[in-house]
C-alpha positions as CSV (number, residue, x, y, z in Angstrom):
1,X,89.4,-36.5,215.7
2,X,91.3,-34.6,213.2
3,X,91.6,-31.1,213.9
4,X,90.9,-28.5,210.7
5,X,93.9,-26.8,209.3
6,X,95.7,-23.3,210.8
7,X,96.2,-20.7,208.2
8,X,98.3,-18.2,209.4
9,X,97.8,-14.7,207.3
10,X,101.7,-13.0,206.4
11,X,100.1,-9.2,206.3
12,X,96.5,-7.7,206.0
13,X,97.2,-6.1,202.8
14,X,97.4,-9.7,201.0
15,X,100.7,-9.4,199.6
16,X,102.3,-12.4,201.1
17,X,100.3,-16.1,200.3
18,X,98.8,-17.7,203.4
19,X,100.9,-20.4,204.8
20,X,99.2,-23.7,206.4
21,X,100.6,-24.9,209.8
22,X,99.7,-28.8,211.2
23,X,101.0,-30.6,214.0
24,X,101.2,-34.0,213.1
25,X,102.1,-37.2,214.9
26,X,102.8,-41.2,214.6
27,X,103.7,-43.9,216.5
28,X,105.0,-47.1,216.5
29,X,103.1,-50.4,215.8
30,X,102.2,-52.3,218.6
31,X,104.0,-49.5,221.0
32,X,107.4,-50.9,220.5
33,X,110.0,-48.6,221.8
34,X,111.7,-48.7,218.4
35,X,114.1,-45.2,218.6
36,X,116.7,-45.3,220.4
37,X,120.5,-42.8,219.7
38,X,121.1,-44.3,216.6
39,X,117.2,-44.5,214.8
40,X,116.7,-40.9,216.2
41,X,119.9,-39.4,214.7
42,X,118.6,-41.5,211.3
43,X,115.1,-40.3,211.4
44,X,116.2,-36.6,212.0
45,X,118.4,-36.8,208.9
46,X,115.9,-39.0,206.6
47,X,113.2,-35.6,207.9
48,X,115.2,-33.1,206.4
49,X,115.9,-34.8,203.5
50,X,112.5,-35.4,203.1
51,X,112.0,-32.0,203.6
52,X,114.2,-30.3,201.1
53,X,112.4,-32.8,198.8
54,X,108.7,-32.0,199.8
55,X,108.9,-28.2,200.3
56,X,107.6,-27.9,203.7
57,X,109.3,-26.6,206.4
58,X,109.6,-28.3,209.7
59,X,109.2,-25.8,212.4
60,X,109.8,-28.0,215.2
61,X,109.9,-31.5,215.9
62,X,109.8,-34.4,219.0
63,X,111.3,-38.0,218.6
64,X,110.6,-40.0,221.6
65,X,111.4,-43.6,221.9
66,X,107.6,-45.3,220.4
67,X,106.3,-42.0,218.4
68,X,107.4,-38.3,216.9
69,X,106.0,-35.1,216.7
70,X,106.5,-32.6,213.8
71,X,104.9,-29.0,213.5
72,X,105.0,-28.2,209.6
73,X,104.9,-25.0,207.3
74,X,103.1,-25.7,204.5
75,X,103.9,-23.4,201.5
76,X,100.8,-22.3,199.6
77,X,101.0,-24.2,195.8
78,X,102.8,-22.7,193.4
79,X,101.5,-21.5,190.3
80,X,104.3,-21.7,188.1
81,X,105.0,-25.2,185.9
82,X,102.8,-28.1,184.7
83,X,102.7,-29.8,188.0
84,X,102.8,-26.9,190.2
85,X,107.0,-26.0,190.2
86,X,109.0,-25.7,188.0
87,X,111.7,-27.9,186.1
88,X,114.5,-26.3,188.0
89,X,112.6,-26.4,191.4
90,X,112.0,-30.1,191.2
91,X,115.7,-30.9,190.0
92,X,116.5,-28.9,193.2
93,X,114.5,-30.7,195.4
94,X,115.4,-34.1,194.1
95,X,119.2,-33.4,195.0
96,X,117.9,-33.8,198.0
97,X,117.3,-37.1,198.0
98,X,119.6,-38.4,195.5
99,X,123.3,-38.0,194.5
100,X,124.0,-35.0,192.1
101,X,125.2,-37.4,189.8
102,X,121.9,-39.4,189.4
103,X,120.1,-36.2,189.3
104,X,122.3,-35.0,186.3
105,X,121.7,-38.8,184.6
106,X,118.2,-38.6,184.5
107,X,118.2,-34.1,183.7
108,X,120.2,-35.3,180.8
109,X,119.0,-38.5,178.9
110,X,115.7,-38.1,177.2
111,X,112.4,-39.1,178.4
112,X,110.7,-42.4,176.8
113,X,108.5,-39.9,175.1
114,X,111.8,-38.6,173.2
115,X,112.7,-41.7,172.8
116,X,109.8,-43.2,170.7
């Protein structure tokens, strides 16, 4: 059974956000014992990609051969932007995941609502 989230308070005075810690965990269908060397080195760099992307921080983590660990920061929502960060925040983020060149092809051209 899911356990309810830890929010850990930054000061008593209020003037730091709240910040949500989980411990979260996943196996392997059927049990396989699916990570070995090569599938852990590639799951620890497709994590921190993932989390440059997503914003959360990963505090700690534990890849074992069928299932992983990971203990996660995660920020309180920003307030700033339509979607909750802004332009340059999410063009940050998505270098992350992509190449610096694709990010700057799809900054640049205009959106299909420019477009029609």
């Amino acid at each position: 059974m899911p356990k309810p989230r830890l929010i850990i308070p930054h000061s008593s005075d209020g003037t730091l956000p709240d910040l949500a810690i989980y411990h979260t965990t996943s196996r392997a269908v059927h049990r396989q014992f699916l990570f070995q060397a090569e599938e852990k080195e590639q799951f620890r760099i497709l994590m921190r990609m993932y989390e440059r992307f997503s914003g959360c921080r990963v505090l700690s983590y534990c890849v074992m051969t069928n299932h992983f660990h990971l203990l996660l920061e995660v920020p309180p929502p920003s307030t700033d932007g339509e979607f909750g960060i802004s332009e340059e925040e999410l063009i940050h983020r998505l270098g992350g995941l992509y190449s610096r060149a694709y990010v700057c092809l799809l900054y640049t051209s205009p959106s299909p609502r420019d477009r029609g």
